[in-house]
C-alpha positions in Angstrom: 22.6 10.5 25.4 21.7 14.3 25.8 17.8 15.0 26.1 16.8 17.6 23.4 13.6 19.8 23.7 11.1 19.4 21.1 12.6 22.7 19.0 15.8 20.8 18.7 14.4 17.3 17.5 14.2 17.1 13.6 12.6 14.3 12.3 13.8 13.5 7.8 12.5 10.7 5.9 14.7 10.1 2.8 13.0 8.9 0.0 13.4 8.6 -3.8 14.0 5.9 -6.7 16.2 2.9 -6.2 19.7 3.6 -6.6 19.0 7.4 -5.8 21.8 6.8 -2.7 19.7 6.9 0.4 21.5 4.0 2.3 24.3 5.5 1.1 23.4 8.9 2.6 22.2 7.9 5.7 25.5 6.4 6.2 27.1 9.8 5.4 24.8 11.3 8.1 25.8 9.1 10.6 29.5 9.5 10.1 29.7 12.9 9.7 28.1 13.0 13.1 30.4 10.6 14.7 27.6 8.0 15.5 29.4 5.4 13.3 33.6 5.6 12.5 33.4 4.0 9.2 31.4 4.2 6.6 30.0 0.9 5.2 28.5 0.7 1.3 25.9 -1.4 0.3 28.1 -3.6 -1.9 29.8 -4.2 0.8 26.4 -5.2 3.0 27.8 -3.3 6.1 25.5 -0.4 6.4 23.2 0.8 9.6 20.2 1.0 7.4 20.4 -2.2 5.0 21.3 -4.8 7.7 18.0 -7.6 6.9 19.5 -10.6 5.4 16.9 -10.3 2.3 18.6 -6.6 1.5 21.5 -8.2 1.4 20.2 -10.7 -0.5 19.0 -8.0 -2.7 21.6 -5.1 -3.0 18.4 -2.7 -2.4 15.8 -1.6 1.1 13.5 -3.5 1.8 12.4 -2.1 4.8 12.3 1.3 6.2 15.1 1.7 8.7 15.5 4.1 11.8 18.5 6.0 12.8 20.0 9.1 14.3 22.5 12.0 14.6 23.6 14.8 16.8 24.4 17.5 14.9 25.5 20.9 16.3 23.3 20.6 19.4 20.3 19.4 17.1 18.9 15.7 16.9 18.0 14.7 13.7 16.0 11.3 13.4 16.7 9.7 10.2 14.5 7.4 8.6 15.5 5.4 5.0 13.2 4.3 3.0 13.3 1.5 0.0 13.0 2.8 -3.5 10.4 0.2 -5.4 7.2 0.9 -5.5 6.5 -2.5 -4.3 7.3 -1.7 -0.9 5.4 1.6 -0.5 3.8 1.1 2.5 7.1 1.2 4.4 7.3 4.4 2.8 3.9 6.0 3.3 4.4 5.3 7.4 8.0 6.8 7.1 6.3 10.0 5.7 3.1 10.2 7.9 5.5 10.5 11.1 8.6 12.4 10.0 8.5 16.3 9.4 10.3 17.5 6.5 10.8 14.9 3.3 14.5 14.3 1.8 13.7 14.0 -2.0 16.8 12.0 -3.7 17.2 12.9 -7.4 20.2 10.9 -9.3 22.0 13.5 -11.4 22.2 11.2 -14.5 18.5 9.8 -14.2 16.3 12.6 -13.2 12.8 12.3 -11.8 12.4 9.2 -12.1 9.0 6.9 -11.9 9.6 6.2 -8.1 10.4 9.9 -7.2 7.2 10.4 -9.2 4.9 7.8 -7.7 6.0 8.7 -4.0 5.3 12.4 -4.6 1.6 11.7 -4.2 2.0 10.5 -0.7 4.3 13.8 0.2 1.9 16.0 -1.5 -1.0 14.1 0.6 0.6 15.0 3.8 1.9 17.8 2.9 5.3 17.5 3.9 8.2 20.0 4.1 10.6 18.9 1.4 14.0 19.2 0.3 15.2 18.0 -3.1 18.7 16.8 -3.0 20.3 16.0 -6.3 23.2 13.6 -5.7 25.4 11.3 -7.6 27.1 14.5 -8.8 30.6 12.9 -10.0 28.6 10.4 -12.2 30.6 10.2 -16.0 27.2 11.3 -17.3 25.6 13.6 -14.6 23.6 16.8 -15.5 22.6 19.3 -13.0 21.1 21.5 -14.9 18.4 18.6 -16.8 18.0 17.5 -13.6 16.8 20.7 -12.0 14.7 21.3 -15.0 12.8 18.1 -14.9 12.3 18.7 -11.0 10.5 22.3 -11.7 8.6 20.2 -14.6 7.2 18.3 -12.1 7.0 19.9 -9.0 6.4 23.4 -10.5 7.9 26.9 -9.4 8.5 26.1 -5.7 11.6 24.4 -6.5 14.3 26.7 -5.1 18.0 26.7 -5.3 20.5 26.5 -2.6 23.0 25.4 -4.4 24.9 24.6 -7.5 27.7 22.3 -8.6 30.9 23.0 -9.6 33.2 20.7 -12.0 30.5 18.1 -12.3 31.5 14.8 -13.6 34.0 12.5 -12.2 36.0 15.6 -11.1 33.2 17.1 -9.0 34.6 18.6 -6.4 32.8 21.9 -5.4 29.5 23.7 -4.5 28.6 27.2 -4.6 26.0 27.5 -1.9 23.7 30.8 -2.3 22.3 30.9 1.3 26.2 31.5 2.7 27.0 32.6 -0.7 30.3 30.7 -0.1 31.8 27.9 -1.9 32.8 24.2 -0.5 35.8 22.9 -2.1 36.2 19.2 -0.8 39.7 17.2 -0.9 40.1 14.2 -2.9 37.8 11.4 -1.8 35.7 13.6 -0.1 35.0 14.7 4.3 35.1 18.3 5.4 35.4 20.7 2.9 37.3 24.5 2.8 35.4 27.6 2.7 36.3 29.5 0.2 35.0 32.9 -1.7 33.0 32.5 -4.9 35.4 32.6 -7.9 34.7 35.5 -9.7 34.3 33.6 -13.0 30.7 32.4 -11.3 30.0 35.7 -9.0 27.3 37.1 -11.7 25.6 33.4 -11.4 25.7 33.0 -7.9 24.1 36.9 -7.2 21.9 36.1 -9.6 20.4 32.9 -8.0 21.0 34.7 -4.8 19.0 37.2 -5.7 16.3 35.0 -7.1 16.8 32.7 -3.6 15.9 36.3 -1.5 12.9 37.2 -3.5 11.3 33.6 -3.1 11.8 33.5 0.6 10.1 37.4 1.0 6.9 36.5 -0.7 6.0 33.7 1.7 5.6 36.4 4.5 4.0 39.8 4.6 6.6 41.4 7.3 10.0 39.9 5.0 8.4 41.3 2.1 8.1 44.6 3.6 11.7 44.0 4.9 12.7 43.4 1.7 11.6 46.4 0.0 13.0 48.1 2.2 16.6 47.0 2.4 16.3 45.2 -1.1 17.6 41.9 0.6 17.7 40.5 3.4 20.0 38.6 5.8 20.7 35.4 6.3 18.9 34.2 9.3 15.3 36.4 7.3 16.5 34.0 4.7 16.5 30.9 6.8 12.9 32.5 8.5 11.6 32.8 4.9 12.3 29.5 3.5 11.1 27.5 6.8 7.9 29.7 6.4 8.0 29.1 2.6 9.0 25.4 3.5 5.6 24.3 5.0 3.5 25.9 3.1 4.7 23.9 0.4 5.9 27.0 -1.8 9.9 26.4 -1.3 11.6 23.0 -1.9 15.1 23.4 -1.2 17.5 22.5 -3.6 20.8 21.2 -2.3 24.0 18.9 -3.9 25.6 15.9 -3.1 27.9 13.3 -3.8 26.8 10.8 -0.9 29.4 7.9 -2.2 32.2 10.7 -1.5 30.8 12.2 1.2 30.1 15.5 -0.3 27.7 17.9 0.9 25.6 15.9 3.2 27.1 18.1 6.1 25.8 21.3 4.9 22.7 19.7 4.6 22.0 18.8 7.8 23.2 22.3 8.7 20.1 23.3 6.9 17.9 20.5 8.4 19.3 21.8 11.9 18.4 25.8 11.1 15.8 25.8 8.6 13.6 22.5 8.8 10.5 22.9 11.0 10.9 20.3 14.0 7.8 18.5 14.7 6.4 21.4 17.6 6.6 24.0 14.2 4.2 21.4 12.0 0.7 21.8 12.1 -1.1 19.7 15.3 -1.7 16.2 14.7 -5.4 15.2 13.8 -7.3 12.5 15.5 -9.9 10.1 13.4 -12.1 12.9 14.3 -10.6 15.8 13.1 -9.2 17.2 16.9 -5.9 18.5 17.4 -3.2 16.9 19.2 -0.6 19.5 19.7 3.0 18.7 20.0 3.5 20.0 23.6 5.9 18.3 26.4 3.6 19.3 29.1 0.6 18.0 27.4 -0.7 14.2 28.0 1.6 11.5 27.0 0.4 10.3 23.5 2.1 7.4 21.2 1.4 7.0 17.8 3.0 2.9 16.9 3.9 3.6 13.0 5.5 0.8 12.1 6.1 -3.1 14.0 9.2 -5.1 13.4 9.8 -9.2 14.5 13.0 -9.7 14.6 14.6 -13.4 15.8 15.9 -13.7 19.0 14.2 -10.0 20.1 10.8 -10.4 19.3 8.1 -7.6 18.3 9.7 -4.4 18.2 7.1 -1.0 18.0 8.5 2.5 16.6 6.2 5.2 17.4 6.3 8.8 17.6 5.4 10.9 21.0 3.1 13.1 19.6 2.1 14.9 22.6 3.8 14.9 26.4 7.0 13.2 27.6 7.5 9.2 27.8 9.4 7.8 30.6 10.7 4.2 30.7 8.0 2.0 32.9 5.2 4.2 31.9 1.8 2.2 31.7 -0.3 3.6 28.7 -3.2 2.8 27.7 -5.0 1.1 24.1 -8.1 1.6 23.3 -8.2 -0.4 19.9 -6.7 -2.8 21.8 -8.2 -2.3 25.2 -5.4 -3.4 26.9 -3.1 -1.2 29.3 0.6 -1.5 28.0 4.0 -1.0 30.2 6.9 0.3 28.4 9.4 -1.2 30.5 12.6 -0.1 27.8 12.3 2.5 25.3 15.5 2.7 22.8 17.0 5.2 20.0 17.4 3.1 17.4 20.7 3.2 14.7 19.4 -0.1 12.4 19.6 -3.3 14.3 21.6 -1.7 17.3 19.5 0.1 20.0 20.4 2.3 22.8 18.2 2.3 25.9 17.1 6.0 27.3 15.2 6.9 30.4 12.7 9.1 28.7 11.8 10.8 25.2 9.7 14.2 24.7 7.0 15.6 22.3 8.2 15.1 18.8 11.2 12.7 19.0 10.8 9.1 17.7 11.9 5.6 19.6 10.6 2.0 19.8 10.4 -0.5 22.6 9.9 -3.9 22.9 7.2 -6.6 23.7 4.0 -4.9 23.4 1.3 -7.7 23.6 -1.2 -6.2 21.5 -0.6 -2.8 20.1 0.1 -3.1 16.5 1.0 -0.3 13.9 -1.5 2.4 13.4 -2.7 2.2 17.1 -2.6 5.0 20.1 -1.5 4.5 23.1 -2.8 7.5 25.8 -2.5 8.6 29.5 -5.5 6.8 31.0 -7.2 10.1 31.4 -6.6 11.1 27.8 -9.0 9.7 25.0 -7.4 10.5 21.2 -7.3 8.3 18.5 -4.1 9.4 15.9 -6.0 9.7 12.7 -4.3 6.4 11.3 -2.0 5.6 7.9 -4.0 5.1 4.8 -2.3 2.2 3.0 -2.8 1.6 -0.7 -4.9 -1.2 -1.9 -2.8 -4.3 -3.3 -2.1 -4.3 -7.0 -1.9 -8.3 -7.5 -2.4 -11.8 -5.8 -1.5 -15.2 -5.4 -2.9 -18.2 -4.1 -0.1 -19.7 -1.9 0.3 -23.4 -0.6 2.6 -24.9 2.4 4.9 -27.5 0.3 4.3 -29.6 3.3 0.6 -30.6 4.1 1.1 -30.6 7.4 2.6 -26.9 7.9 -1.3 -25.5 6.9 -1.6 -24.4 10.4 1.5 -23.0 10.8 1.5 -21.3 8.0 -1.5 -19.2 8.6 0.2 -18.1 12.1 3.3 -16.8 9.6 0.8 -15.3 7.2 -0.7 -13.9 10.4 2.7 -11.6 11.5 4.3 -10.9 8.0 0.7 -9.2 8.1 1.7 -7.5 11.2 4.6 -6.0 9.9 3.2 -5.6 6.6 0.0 -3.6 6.2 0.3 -3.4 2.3 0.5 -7.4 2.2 -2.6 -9.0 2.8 -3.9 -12.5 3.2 -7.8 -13.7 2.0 -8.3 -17.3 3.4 -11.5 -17.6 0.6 -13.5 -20.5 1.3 -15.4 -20.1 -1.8 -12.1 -20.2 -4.2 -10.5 -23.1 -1.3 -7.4 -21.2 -1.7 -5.3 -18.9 0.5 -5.1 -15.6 -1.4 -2.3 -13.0 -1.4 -2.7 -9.7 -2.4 0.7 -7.5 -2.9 1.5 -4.2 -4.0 3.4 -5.8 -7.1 5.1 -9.5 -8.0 8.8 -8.0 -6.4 6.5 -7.9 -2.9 5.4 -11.7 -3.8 8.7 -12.7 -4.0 10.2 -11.3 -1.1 7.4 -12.6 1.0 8.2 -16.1 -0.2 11.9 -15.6 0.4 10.8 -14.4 4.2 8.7 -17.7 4.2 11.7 -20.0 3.2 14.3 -18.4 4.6 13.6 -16.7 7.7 10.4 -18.6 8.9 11.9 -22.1 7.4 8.6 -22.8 6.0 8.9 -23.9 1.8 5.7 -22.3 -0.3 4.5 -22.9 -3.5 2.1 -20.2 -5.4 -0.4 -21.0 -7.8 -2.7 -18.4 -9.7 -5.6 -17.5 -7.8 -8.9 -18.9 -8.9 -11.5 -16.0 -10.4 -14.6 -16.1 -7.9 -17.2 -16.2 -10.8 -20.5 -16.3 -10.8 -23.0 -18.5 -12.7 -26.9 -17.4 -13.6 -29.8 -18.5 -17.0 -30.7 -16.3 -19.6 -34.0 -17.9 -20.2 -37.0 -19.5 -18.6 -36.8 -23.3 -18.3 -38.9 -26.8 -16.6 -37.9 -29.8 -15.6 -39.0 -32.8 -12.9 -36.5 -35.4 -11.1 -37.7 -38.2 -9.4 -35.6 -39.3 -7.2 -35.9 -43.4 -6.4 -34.3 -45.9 -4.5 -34.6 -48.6 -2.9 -32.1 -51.4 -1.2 -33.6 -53.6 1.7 -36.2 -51.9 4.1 -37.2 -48.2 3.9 -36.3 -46.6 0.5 -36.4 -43.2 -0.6 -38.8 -41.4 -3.1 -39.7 -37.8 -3.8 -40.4 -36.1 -7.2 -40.2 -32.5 -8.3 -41.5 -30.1 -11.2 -40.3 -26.9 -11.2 -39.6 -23.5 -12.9 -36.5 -21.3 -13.4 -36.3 -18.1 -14.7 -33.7 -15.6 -14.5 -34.7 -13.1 -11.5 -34.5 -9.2 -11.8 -35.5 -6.3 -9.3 -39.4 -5.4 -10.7 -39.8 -8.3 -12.3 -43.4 -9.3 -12.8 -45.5 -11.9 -10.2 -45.4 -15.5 -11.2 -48.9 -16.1 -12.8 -48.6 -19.4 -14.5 -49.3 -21.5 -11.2 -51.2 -20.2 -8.0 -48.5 -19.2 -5.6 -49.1 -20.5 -2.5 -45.7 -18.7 -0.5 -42.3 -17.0 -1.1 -39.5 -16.8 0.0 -37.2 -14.3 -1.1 -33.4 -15.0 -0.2 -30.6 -12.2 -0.4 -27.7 -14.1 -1.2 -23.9 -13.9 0.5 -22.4 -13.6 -2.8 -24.3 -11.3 -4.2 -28.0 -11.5 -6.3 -31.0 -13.5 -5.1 -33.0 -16.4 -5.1 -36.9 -16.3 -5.3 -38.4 -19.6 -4.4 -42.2 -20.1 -4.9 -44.4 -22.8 -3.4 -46.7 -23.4 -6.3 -48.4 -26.6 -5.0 -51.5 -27.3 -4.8 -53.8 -30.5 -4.0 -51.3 -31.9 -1.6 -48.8 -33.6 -4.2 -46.1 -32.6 -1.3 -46.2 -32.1 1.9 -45.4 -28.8 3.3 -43.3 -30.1 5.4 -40.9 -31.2 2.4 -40.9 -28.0 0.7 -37.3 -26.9 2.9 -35.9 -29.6 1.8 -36.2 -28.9 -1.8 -35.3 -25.6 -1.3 -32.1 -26.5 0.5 -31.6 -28.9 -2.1 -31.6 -25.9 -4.6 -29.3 -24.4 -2.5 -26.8 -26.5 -2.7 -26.3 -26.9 -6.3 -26.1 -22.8 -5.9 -23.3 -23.0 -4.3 -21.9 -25.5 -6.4 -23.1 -24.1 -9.7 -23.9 -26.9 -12.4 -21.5 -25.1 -15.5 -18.5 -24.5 -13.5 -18.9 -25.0 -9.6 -19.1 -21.1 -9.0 -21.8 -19.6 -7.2 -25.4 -19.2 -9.0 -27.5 -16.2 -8.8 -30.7 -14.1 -9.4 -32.7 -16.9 -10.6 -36.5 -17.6 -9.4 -37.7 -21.1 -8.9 -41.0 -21.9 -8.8 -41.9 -25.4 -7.6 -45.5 -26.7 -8.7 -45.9 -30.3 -8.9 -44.5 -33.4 -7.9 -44.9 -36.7 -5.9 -44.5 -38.6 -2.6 -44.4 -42.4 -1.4 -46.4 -42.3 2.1 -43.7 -44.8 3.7 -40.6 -44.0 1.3 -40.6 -40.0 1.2 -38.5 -38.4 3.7 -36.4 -34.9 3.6 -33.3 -36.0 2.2 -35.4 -37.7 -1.0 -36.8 -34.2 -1.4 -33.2 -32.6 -1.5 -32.0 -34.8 -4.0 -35.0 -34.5 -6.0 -34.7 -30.4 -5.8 -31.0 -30.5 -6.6 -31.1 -32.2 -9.7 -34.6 -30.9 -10.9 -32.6 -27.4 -10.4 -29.4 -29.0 -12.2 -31.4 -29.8 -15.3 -33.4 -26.8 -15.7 -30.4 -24.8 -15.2 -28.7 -26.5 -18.1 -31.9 -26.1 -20.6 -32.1 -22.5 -19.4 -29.2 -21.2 -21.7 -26.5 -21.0 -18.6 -24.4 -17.6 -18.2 -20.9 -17.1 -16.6 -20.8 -14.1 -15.2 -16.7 -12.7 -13.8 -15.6 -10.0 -11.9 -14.7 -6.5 -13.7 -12.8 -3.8 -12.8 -13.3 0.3 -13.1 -9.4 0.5 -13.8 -7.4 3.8 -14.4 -3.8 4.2 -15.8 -2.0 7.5 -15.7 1.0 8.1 -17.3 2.9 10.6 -19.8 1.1 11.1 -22.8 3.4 9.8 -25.3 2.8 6.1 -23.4 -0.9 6.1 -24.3 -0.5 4.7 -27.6 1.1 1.5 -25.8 -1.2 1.1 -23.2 -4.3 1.1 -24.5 -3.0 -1.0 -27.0 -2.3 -3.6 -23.7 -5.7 -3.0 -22.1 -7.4 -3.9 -25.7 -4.7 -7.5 -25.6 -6.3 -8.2 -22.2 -10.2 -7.7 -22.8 -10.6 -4.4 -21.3 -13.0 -1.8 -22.8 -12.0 1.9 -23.1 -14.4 3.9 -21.3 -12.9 7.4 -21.5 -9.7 9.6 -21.0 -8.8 12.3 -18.9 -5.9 14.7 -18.1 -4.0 14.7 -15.1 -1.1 16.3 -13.3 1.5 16.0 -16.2 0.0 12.9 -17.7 -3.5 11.1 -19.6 -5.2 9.3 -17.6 -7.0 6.0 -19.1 -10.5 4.7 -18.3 -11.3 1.1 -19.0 -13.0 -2.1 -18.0 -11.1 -4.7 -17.1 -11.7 -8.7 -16.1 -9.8 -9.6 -13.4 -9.0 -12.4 -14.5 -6.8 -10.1 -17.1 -5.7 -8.1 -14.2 -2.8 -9.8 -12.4 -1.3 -9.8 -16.0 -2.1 -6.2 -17.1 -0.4 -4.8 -14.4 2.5 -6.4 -15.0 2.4 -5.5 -18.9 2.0 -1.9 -18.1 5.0 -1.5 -15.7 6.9 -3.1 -18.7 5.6 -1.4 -21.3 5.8 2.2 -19.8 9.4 1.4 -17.5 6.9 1.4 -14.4 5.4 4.9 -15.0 2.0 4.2 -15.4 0.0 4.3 -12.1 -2.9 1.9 -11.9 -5.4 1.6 -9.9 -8.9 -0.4 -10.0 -11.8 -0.9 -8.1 -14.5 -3.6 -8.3 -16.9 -2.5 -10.8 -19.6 -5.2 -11.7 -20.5 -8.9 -12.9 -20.5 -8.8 -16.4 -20.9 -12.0 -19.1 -17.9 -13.7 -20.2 -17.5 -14.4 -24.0 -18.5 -17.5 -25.2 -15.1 -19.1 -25.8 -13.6 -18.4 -22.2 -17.3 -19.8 -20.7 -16.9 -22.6 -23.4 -13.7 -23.6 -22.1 -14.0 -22.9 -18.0 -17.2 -25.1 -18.6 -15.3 -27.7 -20.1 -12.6 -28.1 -17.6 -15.0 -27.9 -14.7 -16.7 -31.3 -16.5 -13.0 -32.6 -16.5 -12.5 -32.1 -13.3 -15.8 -33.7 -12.1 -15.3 -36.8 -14.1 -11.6 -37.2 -12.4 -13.1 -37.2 -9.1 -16.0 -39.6 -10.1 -18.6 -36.8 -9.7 -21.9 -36.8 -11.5 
């Protein structure tokens, strides 16, 4: 293929709500530019981007996809993105590495919530966007609502190029204000006439074109001058303008489409080609210490991998952008995450699955190649003599989880190595083998992401799952002081075993006076691994035990810690103070002491009014104001305490404590109960007491438990 330089590489992300008709334009893209000669349709399962199984499966992206055009001596490098919130991290890496954003509005549906969640991740980045409102022949589309909701939500910046003419299922026409022409397409759609403006919609069009020339002055001092002076200015000041307007995030494009007919997607890309920065106009690329990496071909080869791929029969594919310097095919760069040198023997343009091998690719343009050993997404990979680390994608925190089980016992191990490269691929999806819960967790960005993962898992990997609901990770401590004493006795033939214990609990907090009841003789103060402390005094005096026994009682207490008498969980901040007891000088040994400790603990600890302590959550939900009746209504139905409100960008924001073990099933009932437009986020906050009746009952099915698997 021709080699572009880095002013003629343009690098679009399209993004927007399912069903916006981002496949659908992408396909467009590519046929107008002669890369494919037919278009497929996602009904049809035949298009470049939508070509995994589970998409067809699906009838929506699943995954971003990669593909290109050559357009009027330009290359533009498309990337399509899925429209569910579920899988945004395929998004957030599509945005971090491509230069100007395609926003998708339907024309019947508006923003809608996944334009609106995504916008936080373009606004993050600050990318260049265009807003592209398509689906223009829909029975019930509405340009105009449309456009007013987007300047509702995205404010002033949103400029018009464009406007449609005999919208509707006769749609058929677009006055463009840029080339102040208008586009007149034949039935069922391809390359359109050129034609003047009727003069039933001249006054409109100078009216918005007017409005079009006075936005693109003020983003520049010099067109602004220009502008007074001339009172206009021409179209390529125009195009200079909005570019300038473009990146500072002051002009978002307006243009129209009707992707299914092919209608309009060609101007566009004349726009992308002309006005879009290319990736050499964009700021410099930060490392993870705030240096510049500038986007220059004679600079030092640099790769940024955002995004790893296993696909059967290929193996691991990486896409990265060259953010600095020119990659040639056999190049050896080196890892430093990795420390590893890698040789990319064959570097490919990718259009979907198919992939076409090039010798070389410059600053700015995106590729992938194929076998890297271990370079993995978010890693750099450098000339030997050139130290930078791409300041890496920031990928949201999952929203739910699921304990997950191999049907077949004997796939445990295999399983985990599964686990282990949907992670690879997956960033967003992450897997918690929790020895304390003896379950392997996931955590997802939304039950949708589950269930693809386990459709990956049976039908790709050939590996049958079950999930369960994750276990809660509570936590057990006393509310009062209690004693008790164990002996421990037994004897069957030859040496027994014999130790007794008298001891002291107390529940433990920082400050907390010294223990003055008994002489204490040593302490030992233990931080704990799952949080709190143990104080354990050696109170005895006279020799009743041996010091050499006092370990062994203290392991003993230990272990019923981590096996907490109410409800197995683990116990914490509690002081024990052991001050009495007695040994047999033949029958005593460590393991008598242990037993003797464990259940002396186990007894105080139920006379010592016993407290379950759970997880909660600091948990905020935005949404439109008119929802917050509803969900506070749901965070009060799942034991979650209001704990403020706030305003936010178009929306109230709600405070609240939450349980997790309410959490999995909040979320869910606030997508439902606000069509998915409340954002929710939470962030460990605390142990805090359970009420009685949920401690009353957890205690009670741990007893049932015990007494099915003979446990005392």
């Amino acid at each position: 293929m021709k080699m572009y330089d880095e002013k003629h590489i343009k690098n679009i992300v399209l993004i927007g709500a399912a069903k916006s008709g981002k496949t659908t334009l992408a396909e467009d893209m590519l046929f107008e530019a002669g890369i494919i000669s037919k278009r497929g349709t996602v009904e049809e399962r035949n298009t470049v981007s939508d070509y995994h199984e589970v998409e067809h499966e699906r009838g929506n992206s699943v995954y971003a996809t990669l593909a290109h055009t050559e357009w009027r001596d330009y290359k533009i490098n498309i990337i399509d993105t899925p429209g569910s919130e579920d899988f945004v991290g395929e998004v957030i890496s599509s945005i971090r590495v491509c230069d100007t954003a395609v926003l998708l509005l339907h024309a019947y549906n508006g923003v809608e919530v996944g334009t609106e969640l995504i916008w936080d991740y373009i606004d993050q980045y600050n990318k260049p966007t265009i807003l592209a409102i398509n689906h223009l022949d829909h029975e019930n589309a509405n340009y105009t609502q449309t456009l007013e909701q987007a300047r509702a939500f995205f404010g002033s910046a949103v400029t018009v190029m464009q406007y449609p003419i005999n919208q509707g299922p006769g749609f058929n026409a677009i006055i463009d204000l840029l080339k102040m022409t208008m586009y007149r397409f034949p039935a069922g759609g391809g390359k359109p006439e050129k034609l003047p403006i009727p003069p039933e919609e001249q006054e409109q069009a100078d009216k918005l074109h007017n409005e079009l020339v006075e936005k693109a002055a003020e983003n520049d001092d010099a067109l602004m001058e220009l502008f007074f002076d001339k009172g206009s200015l021409d179209e390529d000041e125009l195009r200079q303008g909005l570019k300038i307007g473009m990146m500072k995030h002051q002009v978002f494009p307006v243009f129209c489409l009707c992707a299914r007919s092919n209608m309009g997607s060609g101007r566009m890309m004349g726009f992308i080609d002309n006005v879009a920065p290319s990736a050499v106009e964009m700021p410099a690329e930060q490392t993870e210490e705030g240096k510049e990496i500038p986007c220059d071909p004679a600079g030092p080869t640099c790769l940024f991998i955002f995004k790893t791929l296993l696909e059967p029969h290929i193996g691991k594919l990486s896409f990265f952008k060259v953010m600095s310097g020119e990659l040639k095919a056999g190049q050896e760069l080196y890892n430093e995450k990795g420390n590893v040198s890698e040789r990319l023997n064959q570097l490919f343009i990718a259009d979907g699955k198919n992939r076409q091998p090039v010798e070389r690719l410059r600053s700015g343009d995106i590729g992938c190649t194929l076998k890297l050993k271990n370079t993995f997404t978010n890693h750099t990979l450098n000339d030997k003599n050139f130290n930078a680390q791409v300041d890496p994608i920031h990928f949201p925190a999952p929203k739910v989880r699921v304990a997950i089980v191999a049907k077949n016992k004997g796939d445990d191990e295999k399983l985990s190595e599964v686990l282990g490269e949907i992670h690879m691929e997956d960033p967003t999806l992450e897997i918690e083998y929790n020895r304390e819960l003896n379950q392997v967790i996931l955590h997802g960005q939304g039950d949708l992401h589950l269930l693809v993962t386990k459709w990956r898992l049976e039908n790709i990997y050939n590996m049958p799952v079950d999930y369960l609901p994750a276990r809660i990770p509570y936590r057990e401590t006393i509310q009062k002081p209690a004693m008790s004493s164990y002996r421990h006795k037994k004897q069957s033939g030859g040496a027994g075993q014999f130790g007794e214990v008298f001891m002291k609990i107390e529940p433990y907090y920082e400050g907390m006076p010294a223990f003055k009841e008994y002489t204490v003789r040593e302490t030992e103060e233990i931080a704990l691994n799952w949080g709190g402390k143990l104080v354990f005094n050696n109170c005895i005096v006279g020799g009743a035990i041996d010091t050499r026994f006092l370990p062994s009682i203290l392991k003993g207490v230990m272990e019923k810690m981590q096996e907490g008498p109410l409800t197995g969980s683990y116990v914490r901040d509690i002081r024990v103070s052991v001050y009495d007891g007695k040994m047999h000088p033949v029958d005593s040994n460590d393991i008598s002491f242990k037993i003797a400790g464990m259940m002396a603990f186990r007894e105080a600890f139920h006379q010592a009014a016993p407290q379950l302590l759970e997880p909660v959550y600091d948990l905020e939900a935005s949404a439109p104001g008119a929802m917050m009746g509803d969900i506070m209504s749901e965070l009060q139905s799942h034991r979650s305490i209001i704990t403020g409100m706030d305003s936010g960008n178009a929306s109230q924001v709600i405070k609240a404590r939450t349980p997790q073990a309410e959490l999995d099933k909040l979320y869910a009932s606030l997508r439902n109960v606000t069509q998915g437009k409340a954002k929710v986020k939470a962030v460990f906050a605390e142990y805090a007491p359970v009420p009685a009746d949920v401690q009353k009952k957890l205690s009670e099915d741990y007893k049932k438990t015990e007494a099915q698997n003979g446990q005392h």
